[in-house]
N, CA, C and O atoms as a DFTB+ gen file, in Angstrom:
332 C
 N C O
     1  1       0.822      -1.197       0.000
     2  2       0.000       0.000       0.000
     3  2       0.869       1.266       0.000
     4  3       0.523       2.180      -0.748
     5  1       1.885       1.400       0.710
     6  2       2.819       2.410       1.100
     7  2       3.289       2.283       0.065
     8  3       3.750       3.424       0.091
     9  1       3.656       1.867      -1.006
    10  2       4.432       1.854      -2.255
    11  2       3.908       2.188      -3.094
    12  3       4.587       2.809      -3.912
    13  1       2.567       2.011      -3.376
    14  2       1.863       2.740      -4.531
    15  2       1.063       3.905      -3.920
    16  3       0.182       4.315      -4.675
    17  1       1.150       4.503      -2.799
    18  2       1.067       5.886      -2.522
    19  2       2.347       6.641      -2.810
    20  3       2.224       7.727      -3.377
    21  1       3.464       6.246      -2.521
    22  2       4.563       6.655      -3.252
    23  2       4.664       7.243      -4.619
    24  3       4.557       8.410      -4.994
    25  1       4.886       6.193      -5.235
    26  2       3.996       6.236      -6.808
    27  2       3.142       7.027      -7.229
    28  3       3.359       7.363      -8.393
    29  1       1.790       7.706      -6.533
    30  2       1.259       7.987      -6.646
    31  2       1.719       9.897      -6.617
    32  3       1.637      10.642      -7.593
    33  1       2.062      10.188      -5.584
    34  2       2.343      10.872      -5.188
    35  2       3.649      11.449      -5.756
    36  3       3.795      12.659      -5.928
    37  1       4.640      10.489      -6.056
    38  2       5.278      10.934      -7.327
    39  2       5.456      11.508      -7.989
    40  3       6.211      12.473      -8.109
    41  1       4.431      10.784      -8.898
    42  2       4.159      10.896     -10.321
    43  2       2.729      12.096     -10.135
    44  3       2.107      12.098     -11.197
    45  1       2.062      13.110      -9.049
    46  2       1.367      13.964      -8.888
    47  2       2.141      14.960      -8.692
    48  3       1.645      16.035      -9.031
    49  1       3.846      15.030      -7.995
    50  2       4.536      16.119      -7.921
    51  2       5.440      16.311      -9.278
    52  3       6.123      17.330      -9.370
    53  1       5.446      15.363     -10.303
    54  2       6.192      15.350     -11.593
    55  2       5.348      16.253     -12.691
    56  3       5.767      17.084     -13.497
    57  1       4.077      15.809     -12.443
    58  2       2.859      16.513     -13.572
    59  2       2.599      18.103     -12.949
    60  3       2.983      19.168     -13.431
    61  1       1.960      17.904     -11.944
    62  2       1.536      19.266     -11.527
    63  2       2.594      20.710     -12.016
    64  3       2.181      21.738     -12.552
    65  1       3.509      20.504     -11.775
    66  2       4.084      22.135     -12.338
    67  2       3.796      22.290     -13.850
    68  3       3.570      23.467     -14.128
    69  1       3.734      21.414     -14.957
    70  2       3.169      21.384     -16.556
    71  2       1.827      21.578     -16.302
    72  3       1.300      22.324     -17.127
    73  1       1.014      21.113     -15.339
    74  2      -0.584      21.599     -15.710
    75  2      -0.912      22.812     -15.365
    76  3      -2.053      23.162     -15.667
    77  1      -0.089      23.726     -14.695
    78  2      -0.632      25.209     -13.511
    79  2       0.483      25.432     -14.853
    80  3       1.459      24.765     -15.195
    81  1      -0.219      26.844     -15.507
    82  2       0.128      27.995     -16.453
    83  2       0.163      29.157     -15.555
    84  3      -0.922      29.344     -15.005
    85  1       1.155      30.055     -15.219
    86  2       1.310      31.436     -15.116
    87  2       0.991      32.559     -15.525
    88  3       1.624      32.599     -16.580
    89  1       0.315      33.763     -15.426
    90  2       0.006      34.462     -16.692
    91  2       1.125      35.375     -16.721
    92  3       1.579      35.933     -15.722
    93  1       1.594      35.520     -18.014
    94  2       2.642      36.311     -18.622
    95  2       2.441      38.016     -18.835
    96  3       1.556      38.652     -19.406
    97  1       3.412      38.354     -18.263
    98  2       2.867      40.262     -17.620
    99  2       4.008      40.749     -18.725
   100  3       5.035      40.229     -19.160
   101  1       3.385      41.881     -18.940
   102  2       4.268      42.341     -20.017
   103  2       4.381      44.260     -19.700
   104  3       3.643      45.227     -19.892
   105  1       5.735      44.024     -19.133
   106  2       6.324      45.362     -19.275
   107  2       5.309      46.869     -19.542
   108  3       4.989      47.049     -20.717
   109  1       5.083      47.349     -19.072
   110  2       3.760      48.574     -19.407
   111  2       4.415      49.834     -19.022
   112  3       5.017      49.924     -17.953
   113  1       4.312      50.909     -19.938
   114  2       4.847      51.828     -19.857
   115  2       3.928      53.013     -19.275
   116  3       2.891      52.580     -18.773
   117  1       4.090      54.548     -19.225
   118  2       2.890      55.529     -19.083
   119  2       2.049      55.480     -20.196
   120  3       2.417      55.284     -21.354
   121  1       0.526      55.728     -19.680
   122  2      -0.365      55.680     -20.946
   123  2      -0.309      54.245     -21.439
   124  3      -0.674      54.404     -22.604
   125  1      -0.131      53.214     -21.323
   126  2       0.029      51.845     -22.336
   127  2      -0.905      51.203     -22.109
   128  3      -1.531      52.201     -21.753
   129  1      -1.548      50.492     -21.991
   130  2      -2.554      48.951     -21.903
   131  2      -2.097      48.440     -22.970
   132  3      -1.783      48.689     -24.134
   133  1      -2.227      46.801     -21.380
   134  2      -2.183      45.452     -22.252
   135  2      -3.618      45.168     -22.718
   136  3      -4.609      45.645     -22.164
   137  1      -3.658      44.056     -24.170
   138  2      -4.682      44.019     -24.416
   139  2      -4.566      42.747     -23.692
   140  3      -3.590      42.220     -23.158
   141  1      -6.376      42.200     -23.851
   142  2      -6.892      41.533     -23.028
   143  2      -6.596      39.942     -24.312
   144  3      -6.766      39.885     -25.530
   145  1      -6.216      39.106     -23.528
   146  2      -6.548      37.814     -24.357
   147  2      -6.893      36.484     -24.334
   148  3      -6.348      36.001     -23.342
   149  1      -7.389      35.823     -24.799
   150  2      -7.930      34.765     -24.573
   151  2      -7.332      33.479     -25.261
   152  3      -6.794      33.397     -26.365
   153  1      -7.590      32.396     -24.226
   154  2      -6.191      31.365     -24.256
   155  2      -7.430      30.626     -25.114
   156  3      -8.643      30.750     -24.947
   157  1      -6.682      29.798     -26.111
   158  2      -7.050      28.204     -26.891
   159  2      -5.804      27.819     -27.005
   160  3      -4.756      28.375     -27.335
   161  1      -6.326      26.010     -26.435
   162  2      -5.127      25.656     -26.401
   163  2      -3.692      25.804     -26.104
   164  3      -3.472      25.649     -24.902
   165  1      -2.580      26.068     -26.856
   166  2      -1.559      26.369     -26.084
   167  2      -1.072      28.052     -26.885
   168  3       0.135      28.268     -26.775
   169  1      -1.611      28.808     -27.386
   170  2      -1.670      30.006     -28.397
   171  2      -2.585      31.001     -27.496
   172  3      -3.718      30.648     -27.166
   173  1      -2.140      32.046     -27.177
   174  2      -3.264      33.378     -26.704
   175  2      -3.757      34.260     -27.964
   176  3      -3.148      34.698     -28.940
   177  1      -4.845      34.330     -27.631
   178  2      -5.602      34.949     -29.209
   179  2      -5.947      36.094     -28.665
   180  3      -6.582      35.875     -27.634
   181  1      -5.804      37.389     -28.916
   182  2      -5.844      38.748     -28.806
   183  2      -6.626      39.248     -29.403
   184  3      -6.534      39.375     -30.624
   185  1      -7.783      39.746     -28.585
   186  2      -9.060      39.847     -29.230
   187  2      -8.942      41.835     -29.026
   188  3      -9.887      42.544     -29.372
   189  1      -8.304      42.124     -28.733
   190  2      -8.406      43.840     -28.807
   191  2      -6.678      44.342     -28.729
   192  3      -5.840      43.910     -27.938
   193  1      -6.476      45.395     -29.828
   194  2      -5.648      45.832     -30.294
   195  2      -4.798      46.722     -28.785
   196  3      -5.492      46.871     -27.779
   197  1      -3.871      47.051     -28.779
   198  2      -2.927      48.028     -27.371
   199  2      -2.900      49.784     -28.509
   200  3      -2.340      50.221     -29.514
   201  1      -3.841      50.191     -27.537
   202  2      -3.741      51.549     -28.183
   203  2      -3.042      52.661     -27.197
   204  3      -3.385      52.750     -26.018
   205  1      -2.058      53.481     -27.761
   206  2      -1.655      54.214     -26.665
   207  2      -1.847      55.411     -27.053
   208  3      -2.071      55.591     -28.250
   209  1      -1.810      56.528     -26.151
   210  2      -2.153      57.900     -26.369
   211  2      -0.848      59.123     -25.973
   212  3      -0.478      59.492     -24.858
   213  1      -0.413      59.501     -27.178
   214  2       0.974      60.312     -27.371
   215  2       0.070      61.585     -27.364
   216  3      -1.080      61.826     -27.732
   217  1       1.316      62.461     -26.656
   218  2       0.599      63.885     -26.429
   219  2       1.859      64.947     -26.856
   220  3       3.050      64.635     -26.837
   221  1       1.478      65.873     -27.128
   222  2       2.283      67.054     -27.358
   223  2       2.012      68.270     -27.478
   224  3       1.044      68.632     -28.146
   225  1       2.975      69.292     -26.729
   226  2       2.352      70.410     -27.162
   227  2       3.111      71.374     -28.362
   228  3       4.324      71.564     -28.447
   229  1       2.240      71.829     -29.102
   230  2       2.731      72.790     -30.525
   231  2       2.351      74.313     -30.630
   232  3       1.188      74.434     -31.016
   233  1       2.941      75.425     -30.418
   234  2       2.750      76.898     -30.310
   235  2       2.031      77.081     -29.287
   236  3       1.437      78.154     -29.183
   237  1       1.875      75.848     -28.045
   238  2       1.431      76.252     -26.226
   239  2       0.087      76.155     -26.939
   240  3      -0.527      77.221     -26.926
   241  1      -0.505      75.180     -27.538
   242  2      -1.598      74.134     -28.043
   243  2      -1.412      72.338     -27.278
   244  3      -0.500      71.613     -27.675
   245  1      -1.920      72.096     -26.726
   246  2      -2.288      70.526     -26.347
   247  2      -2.832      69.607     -27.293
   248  3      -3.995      69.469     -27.672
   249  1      -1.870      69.049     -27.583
   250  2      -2.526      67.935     -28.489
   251  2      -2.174      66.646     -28.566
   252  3      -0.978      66.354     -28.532
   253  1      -3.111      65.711     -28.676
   254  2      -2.854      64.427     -28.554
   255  2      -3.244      63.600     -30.046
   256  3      -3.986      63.994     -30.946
   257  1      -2.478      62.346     -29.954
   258  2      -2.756      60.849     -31.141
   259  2      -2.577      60.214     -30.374
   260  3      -2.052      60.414     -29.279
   261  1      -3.265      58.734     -31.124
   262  2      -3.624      57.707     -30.567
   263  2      -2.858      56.833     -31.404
   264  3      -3.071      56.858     -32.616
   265  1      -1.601      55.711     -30.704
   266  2      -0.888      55.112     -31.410
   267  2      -1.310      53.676     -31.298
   268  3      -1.509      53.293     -30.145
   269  1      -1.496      52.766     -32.305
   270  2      -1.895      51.174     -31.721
   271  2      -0.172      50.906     -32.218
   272  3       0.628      51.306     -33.063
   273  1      -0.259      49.915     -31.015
   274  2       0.792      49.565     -30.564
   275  2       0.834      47.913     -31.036
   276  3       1.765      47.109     -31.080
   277  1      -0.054      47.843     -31.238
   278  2       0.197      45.921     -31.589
   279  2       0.311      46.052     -33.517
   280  3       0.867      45.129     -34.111
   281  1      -0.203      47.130     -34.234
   282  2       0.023      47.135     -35.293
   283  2       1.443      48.041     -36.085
   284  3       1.989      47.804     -37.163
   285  1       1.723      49.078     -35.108
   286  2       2.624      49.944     -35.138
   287  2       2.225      50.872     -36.488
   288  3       2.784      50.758     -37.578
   289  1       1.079      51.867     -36.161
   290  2       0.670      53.028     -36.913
   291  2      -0.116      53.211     -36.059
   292  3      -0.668      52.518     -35.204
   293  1      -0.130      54.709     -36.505
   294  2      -1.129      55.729     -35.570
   295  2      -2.738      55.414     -36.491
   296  3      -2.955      55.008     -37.632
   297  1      -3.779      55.888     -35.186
   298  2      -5.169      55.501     -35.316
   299  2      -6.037      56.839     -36.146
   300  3      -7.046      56.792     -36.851
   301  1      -5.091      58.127     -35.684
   302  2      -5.628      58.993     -35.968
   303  2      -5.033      59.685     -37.259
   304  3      -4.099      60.330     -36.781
   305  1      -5.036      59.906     -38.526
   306  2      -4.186      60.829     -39.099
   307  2      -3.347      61.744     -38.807
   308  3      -2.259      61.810     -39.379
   309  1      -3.802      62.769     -37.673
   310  2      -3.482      64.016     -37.465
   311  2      -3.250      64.248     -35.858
   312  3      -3.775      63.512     -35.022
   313  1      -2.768      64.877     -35.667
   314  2      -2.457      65.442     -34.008
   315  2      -4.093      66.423     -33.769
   316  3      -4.446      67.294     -34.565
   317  1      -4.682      66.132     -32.853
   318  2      -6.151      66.383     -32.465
   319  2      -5.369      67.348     -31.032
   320  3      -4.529      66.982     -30.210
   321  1      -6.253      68.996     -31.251
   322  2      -6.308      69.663     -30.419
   323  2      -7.194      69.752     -28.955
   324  3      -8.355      70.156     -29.020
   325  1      -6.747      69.451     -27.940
   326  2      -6.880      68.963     -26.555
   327  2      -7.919      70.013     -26.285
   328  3      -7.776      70.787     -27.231
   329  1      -8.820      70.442     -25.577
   330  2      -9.862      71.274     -24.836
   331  2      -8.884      71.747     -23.976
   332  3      -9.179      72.536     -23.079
């Protein structure tokens, strides 16, 4: 009996660290979001784009764009004047 609890117990401390997944954090800067994603199988599928928001000011004007970050181009054409 004591021998195949052994065994048992084993072969439950050999598997267990491969079945428990970690979630993977990724570096975030000011202004950044991670997008949100959803696991199949062993692949995360990224169901919303990382948009970030660059600001600047031009002749003491506020203005901001919106950069997506998972495609690498801006969202907006143009630098948009802040209120």
């Amino acid at each position: 009996m004591k021998k195949h609890l052994w065994k048992f117990l084993t072969l439950v401390f050999l598997i267990l660290p491969y079945s428990v997944s970690l979630p993977m954090y990724e570096e975030m800067g000011q202004n950044e979001t991670v997008a949100n994603t959803q696991t199949q199988g062993n692949t995360a599928m990224p169901y919303a784009d990382v948009i970030v928001v660059k600001t600047r000011e031009k002749n003491g004007v506020r203005q901001y764009r919106r950069w997506n970050k998972t495609k690498n181009c801006w969202v907006d054409p143009d630098w948009i004047d802040m209120p």
